[in-house]
KEDRENMAR-683573 format. One record per residue (C-alpha): residue number from 1; x, y, z. Coordinates in steps of 0.25 Angstrom, whole numbers, plus 5000, padded with zeros to 4 digits. Last residue first. Layout:
# residues N
<r><num>NUM</num><px>X</px><py>Y</py><pz>Z</pz></r>
...
//
This chain:
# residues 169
<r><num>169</num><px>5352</px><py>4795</py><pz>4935</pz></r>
<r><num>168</num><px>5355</px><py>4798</py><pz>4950</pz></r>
<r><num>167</num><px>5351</px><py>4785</py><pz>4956</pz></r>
<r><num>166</num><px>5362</px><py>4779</py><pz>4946</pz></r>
<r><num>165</num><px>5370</px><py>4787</py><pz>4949</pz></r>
<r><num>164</num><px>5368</px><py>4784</py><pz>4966</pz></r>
<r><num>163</num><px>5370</px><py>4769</py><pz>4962</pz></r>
<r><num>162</num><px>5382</px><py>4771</py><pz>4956</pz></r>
<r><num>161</num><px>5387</px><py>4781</py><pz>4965</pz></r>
<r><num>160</num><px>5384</px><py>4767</py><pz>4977</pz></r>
<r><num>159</num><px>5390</px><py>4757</py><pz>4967</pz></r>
<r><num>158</num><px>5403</px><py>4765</py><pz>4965</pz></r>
<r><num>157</num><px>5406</px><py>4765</py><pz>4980</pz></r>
<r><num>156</num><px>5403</px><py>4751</py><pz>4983</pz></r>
<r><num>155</num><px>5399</px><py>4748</py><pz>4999</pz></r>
<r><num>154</num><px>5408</px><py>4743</py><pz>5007</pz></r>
<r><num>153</num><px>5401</px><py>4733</py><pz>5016</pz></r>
<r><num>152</num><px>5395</px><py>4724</py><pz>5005</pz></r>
<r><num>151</num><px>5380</px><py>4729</py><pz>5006</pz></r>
<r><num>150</num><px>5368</px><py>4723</py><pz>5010</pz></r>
<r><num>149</num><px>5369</px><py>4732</py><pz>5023</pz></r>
<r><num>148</num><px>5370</px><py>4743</py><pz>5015</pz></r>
<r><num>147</num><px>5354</px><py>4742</py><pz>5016</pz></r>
<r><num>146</num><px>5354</px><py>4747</py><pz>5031</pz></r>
<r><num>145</num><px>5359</px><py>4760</py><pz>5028</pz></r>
<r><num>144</num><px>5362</px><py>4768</py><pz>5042</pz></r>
<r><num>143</num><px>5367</px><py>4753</py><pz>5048</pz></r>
<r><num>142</num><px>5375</px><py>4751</py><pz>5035</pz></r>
<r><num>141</num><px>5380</px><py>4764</py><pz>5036</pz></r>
<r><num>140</num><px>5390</px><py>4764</py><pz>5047</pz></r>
<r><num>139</num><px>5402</px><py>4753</py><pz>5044</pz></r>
<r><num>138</num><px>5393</px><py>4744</py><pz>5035</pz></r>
<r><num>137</num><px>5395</px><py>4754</py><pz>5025</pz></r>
<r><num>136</num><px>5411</px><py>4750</py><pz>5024</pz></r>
<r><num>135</num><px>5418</px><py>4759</py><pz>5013</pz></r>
<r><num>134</num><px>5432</px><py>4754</py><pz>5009</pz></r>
<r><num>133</num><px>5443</px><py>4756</py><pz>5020</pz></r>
<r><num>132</num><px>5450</px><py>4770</py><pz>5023</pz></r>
<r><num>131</num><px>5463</px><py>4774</py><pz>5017</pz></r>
<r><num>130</num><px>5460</px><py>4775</py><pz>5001</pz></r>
<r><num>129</num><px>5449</px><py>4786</py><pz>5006</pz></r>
<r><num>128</num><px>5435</px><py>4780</py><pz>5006</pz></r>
<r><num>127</num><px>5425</px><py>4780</py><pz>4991</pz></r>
<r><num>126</num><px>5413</px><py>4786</py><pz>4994</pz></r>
<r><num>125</num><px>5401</px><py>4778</py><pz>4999</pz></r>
<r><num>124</num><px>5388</px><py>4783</py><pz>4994</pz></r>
<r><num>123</num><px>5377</px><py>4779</py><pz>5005</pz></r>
<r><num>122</num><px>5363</px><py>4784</py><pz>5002</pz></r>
<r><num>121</num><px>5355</px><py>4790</py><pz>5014</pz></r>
<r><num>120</num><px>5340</px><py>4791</py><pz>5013</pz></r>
<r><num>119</num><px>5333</px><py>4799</py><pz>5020</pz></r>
<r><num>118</num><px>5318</px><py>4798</py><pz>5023</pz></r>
<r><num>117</num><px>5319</px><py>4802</py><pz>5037</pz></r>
<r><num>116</num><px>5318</px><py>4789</py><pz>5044</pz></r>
<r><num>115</num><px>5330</px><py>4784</py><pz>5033</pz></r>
<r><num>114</num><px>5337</px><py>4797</py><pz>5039</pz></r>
<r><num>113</num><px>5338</px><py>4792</py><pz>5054</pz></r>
<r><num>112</num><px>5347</px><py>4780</py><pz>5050</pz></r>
<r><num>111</num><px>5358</px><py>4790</py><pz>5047</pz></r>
<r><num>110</num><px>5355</px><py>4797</py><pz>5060</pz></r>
<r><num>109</num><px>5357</px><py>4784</py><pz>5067</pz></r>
<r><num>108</num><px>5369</px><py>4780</py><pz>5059</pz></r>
<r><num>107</num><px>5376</px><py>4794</py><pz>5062</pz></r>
<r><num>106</num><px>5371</px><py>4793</py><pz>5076</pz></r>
<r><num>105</num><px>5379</px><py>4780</py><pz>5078</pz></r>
<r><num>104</num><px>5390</px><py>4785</py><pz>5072</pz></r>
<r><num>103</num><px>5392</px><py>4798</py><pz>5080</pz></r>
<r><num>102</num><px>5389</px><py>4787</py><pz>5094</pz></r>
<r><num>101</num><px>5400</px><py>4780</py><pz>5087</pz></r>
<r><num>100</num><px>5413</px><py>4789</py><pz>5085</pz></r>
<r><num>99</num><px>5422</px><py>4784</py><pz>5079</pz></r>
<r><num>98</num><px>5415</px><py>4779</py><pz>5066</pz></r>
<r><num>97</num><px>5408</px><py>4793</py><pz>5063</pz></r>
<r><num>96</num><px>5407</px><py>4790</py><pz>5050</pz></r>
<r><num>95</num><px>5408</px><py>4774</py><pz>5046</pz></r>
<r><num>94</num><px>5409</px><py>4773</py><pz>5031</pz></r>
<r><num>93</num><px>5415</px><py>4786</py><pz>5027</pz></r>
<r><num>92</num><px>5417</px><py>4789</py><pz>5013</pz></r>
<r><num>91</num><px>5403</px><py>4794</py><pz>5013</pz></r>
<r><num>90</num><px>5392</px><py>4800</py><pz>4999</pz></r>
<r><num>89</num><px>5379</px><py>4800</py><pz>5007</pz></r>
<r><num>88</num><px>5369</px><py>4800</py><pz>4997</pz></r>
<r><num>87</num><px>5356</px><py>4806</py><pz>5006</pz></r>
<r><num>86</num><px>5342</px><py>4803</py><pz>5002</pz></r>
<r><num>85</num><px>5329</px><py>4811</py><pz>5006</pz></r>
<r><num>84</num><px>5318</px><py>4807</py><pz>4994</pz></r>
<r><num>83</num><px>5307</px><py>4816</py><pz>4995</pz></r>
<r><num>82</num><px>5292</px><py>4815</py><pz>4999</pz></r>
<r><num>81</num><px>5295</px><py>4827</py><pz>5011</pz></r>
<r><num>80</num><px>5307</px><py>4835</py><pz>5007</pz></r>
<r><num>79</num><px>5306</px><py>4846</py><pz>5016</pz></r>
<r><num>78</num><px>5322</px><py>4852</py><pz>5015</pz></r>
<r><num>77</num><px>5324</px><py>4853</py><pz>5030</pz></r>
<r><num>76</num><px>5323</px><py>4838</py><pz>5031</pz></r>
<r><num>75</num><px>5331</px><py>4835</py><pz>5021</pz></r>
<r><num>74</num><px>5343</px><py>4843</py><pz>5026</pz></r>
<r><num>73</num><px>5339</px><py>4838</py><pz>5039</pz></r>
<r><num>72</num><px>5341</px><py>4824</py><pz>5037</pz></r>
<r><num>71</num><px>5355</px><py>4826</py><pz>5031</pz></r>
<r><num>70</num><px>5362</px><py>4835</py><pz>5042</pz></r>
<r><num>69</num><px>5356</px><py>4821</py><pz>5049</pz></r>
<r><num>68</num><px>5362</px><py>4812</py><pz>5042</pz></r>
<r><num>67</num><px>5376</px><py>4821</py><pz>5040</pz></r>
<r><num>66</num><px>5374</px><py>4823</py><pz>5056</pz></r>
<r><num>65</num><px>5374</px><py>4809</py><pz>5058</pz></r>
<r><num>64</num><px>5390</px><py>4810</py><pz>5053</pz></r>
<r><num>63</num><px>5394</px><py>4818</py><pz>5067</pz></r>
<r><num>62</num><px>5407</px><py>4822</py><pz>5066</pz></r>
<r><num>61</num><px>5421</px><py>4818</py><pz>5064</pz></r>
<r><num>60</num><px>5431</px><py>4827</py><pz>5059</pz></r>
<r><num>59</num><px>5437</px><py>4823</py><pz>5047</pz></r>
<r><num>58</num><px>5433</px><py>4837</py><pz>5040</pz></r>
<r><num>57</num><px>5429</px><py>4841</py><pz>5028</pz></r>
<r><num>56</num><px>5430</px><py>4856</py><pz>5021</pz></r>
<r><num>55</num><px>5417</px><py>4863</py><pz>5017</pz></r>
<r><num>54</num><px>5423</px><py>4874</py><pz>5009</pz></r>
<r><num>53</num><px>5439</px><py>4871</py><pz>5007</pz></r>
<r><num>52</num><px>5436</px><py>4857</py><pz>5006</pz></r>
<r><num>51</num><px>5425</px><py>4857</py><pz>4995</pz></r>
<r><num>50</num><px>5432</px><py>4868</py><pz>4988</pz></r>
<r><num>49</num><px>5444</px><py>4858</py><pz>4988</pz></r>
<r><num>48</num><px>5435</px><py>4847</py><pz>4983</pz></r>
<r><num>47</num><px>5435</px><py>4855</py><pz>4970</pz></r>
<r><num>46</num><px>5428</px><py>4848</py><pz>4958</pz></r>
<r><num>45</num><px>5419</px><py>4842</py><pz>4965</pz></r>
<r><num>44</num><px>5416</px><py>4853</py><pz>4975</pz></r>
<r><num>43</num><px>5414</px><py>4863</py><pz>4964</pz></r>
<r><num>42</num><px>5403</px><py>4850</py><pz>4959</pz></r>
<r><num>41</num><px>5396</px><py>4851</py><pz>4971</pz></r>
<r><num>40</num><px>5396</px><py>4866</py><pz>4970</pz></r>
<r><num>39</num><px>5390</px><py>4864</py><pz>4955</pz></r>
<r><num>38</num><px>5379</px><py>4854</py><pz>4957</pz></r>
<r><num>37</num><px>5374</px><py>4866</py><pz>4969</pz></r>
<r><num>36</num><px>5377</px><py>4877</py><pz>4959</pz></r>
<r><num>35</num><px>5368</px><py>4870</py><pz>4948</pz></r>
<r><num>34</num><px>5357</px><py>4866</py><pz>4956</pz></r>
<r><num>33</num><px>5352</px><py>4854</py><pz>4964</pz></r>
<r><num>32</num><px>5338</px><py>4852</py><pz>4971</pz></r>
<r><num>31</num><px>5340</px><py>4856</py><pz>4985</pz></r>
<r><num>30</num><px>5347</px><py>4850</py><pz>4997</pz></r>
<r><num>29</num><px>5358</px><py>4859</py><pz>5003</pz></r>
<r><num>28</num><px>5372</px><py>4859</py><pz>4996</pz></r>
<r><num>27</num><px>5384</px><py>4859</py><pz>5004</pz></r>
<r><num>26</num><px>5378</px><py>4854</py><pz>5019</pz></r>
<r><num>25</num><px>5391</px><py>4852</py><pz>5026</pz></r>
<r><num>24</num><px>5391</px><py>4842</py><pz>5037</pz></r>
<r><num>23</num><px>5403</px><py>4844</py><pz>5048</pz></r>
<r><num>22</num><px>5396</px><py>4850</py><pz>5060</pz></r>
<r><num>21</num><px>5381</px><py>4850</py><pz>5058</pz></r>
<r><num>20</num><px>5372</px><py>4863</py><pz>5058</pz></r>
<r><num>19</num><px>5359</px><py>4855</py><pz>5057</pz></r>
<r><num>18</num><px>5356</px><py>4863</py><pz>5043</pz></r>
<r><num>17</num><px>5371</px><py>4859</py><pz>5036</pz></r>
<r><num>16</num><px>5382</px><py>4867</py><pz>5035</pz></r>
<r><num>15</num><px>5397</px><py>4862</py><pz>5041</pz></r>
<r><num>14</num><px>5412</px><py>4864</py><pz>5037</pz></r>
<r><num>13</num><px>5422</px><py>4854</py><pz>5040</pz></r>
<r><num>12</num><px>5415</px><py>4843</py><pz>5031</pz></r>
<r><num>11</num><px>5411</px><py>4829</py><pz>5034</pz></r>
<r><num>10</num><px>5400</px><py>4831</py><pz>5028</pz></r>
<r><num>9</num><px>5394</px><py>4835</py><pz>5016</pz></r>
<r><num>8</num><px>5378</px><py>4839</py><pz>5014</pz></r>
<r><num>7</num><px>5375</px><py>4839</py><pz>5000</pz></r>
<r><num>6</num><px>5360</px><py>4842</py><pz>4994</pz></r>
<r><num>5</num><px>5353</px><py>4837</py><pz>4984</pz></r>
<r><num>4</num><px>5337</px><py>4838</py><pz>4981</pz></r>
<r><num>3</num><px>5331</px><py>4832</py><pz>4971</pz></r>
<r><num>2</num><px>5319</px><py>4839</py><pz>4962</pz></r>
<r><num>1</num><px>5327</px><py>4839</py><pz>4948</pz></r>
//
């Protein structure tokens, strides 16, 4: 009853977020959840569309280290001394920013940056569009999470929103 959620999207054609990034959309700020908040979600669910027509997405490339660090600040601005800081990253994409290596590099290093803040980062691999191969995590986060290391290469969908309803119960 004390948790605090936010949503920060990206990927989108729209942006909002405190470090005035391109392409990150912050669509609920983090507090303790409330009716109207459980409900928006829940109008995107129901309606992708709205989704699309408010926010949009884009295929544009951009910087995916900015979602760490759009991330870090939201924790940071909120003052939550002696609490838990984690992110559930929900990604079709294995490798963001795979053309472009310099984007890349910075995206690891900033993703290795938020375990020296106190953040952690949960992976939840979404299922990848019928054309694209299965989910490699050795391809980028593997060197940001060091313990999917010991994992197979593509790592199980279901066994990851297991564990996360489990954690939720």
């Amino acid at each position: 009853e004390t948790d605090k959620i936010g949503l920060l999207c990206y990927g989108t054609e729209k942006s909002k977020n405190p470090a005035g990034f391109t392409n990150i959309y912050l669509l609920q700020d983090l507090e303790v959840p409330d009716a109207p908040s459980i409900l928006e979600i829940e109008k995107y669910i129901d309606n992708p569309a709205a989704f699309g027509s408010r926010i949009g997405s884009t295929e544009k490339e951009f910087p995916f280290g900015n979602v760490f660090w759009s991330a870090a600040n939201i924790f940071s601005q909120k003052h939550l001394a002696g609490t838990t800081k984690r992110i559930f990253l929900f990604t079709c994409e294995d490798s963001p920013n795979s053309q472009n290596e310099s984007l890349q590099r910075a995206a690891k290093t900033r993703g290795k940056d938020l375990s020296e803040l106190g953040i952690t980062l949960d992976l939840f691999p979404l299922p990848r569009p019928i054309t694209l191969s299965n989910f490699k995590v050795r391809s980028f986060y593997s060197s940001i999470l060091p313990d999917l290391l010991s994992t197979s290469d593509e790592l199980s969908n279901n066994h990851k929103f297991e564990e996360l309803l489990a954690q939720v119960r």
